[in-house]
C-alpha positions as CSV (number, residue, x, y, z in Angstrom):
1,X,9.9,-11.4,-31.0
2,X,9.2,-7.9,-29.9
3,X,7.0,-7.6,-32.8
4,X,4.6,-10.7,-31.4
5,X,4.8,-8.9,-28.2
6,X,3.4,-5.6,-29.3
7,X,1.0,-7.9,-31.6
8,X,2.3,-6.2,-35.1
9,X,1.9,-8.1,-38.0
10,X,4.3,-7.8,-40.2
11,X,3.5,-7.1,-44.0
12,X,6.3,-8.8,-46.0
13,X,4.9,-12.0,-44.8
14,X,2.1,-10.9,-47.3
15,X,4.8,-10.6,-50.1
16,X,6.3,-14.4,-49.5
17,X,3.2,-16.8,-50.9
18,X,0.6,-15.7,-53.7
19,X,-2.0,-17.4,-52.8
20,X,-4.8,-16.1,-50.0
21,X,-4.5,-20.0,-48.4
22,X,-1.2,-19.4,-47.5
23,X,-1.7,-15.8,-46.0
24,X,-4.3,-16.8,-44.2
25,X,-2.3,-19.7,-42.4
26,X,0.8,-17.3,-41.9
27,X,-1.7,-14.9,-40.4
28,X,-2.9,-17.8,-37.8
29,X,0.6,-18.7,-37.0
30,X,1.6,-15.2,-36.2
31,X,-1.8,-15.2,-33.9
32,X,-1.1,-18.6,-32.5
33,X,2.6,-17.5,-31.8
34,X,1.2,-14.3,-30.5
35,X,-1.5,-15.7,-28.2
36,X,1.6,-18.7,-26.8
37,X,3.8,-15.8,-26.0
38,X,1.5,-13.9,-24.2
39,X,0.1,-16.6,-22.1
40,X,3.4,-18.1,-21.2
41,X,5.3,-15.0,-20.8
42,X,3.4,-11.6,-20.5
43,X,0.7,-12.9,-18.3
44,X,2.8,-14.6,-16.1
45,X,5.0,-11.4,-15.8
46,X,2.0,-9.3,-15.2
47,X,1.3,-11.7,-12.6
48,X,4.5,-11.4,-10.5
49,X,4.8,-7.7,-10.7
50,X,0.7,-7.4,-9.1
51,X,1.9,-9.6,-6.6
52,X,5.0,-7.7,-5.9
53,X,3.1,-4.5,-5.5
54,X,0.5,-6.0,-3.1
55,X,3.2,-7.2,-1.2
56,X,4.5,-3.4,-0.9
57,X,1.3,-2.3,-0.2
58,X,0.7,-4.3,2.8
59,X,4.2,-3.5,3.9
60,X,3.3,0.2,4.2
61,X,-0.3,-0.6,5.9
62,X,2.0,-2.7,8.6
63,X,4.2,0.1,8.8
64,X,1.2,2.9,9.3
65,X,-0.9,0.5,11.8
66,X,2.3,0.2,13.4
67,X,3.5,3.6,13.9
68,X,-0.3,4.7,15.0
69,X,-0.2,2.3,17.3
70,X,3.3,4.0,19.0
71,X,1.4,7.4,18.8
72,X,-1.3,6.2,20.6
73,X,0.9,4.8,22.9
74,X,3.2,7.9,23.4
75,X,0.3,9.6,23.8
76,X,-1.7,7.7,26.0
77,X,2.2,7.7,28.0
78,X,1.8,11.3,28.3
79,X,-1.5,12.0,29.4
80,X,-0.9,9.5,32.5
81,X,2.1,11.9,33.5
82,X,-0.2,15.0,33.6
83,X,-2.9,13.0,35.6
84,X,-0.3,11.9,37.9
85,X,1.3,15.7,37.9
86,X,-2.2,17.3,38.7
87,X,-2.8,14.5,41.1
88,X,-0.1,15.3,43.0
89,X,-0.3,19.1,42.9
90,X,-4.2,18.7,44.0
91,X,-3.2,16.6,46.9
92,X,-0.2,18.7,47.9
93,X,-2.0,21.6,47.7
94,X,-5.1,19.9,49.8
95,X,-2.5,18.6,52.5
96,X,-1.2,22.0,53.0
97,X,-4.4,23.3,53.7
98,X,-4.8,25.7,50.4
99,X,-8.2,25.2,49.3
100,X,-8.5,24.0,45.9
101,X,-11.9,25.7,45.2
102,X,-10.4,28.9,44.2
103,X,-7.8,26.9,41.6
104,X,-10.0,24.2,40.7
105,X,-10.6,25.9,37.1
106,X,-6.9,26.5,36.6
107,X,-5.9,23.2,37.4
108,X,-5.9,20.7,34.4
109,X,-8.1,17.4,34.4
110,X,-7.7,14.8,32.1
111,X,-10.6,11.9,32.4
């Protein structure tokens, strides 16, 4: 079987008959054999493990999209605190009457 597999012909089937009719039709068999077992096993196999990769595959392209979506979203998270942060420290600083001309470089903006 392995041997039909690997598509080795094996020579002592040369030995059995005499004549070159009979080599000839034990060299079809083996190819017939050969090309039965490769289209109802091998293909077939090769089959189910390409689908079983692409399977993984889009697994992990799920898994990325999903965890640069939660990036984005931490970081979009974030940048709302320090607006509301400097916000806050702009209008507490403007209610206590400190101008915020002299700071207004220092102090950090996010648009």
């Amino acid at each position: 079987m392995w041997e039909l597999l690997r598509r080795v012909y094996n020579e002592n089937f040369n030995k059995i008959p005499n004549r070159k009719d009979y080599k000839k039709v034990i060299e079809n068999l083996w190819g017939f054999c050969y090309d039965n077992i490769k289209s109802q096993i091998w293909l077939k196999r090769c089959d189910d493990v390409a689908e079983i990769e692409k399977d993984e595959i889009l697994k992990i392209i799920v898994k990325l999209e999903k965890q640069v979506e939660k990036d984005k979203i931490q970081k979009n998270n974030f940048n709302k605190k320090i607006k509301l942060v400097t916000k806050d420290r702009m209008i507490g600083r403007i209610t206590e009457g400190i101008s915020i001309k002299k700071d207004w470089h220092t102090i950090v903006k996010l648009a």
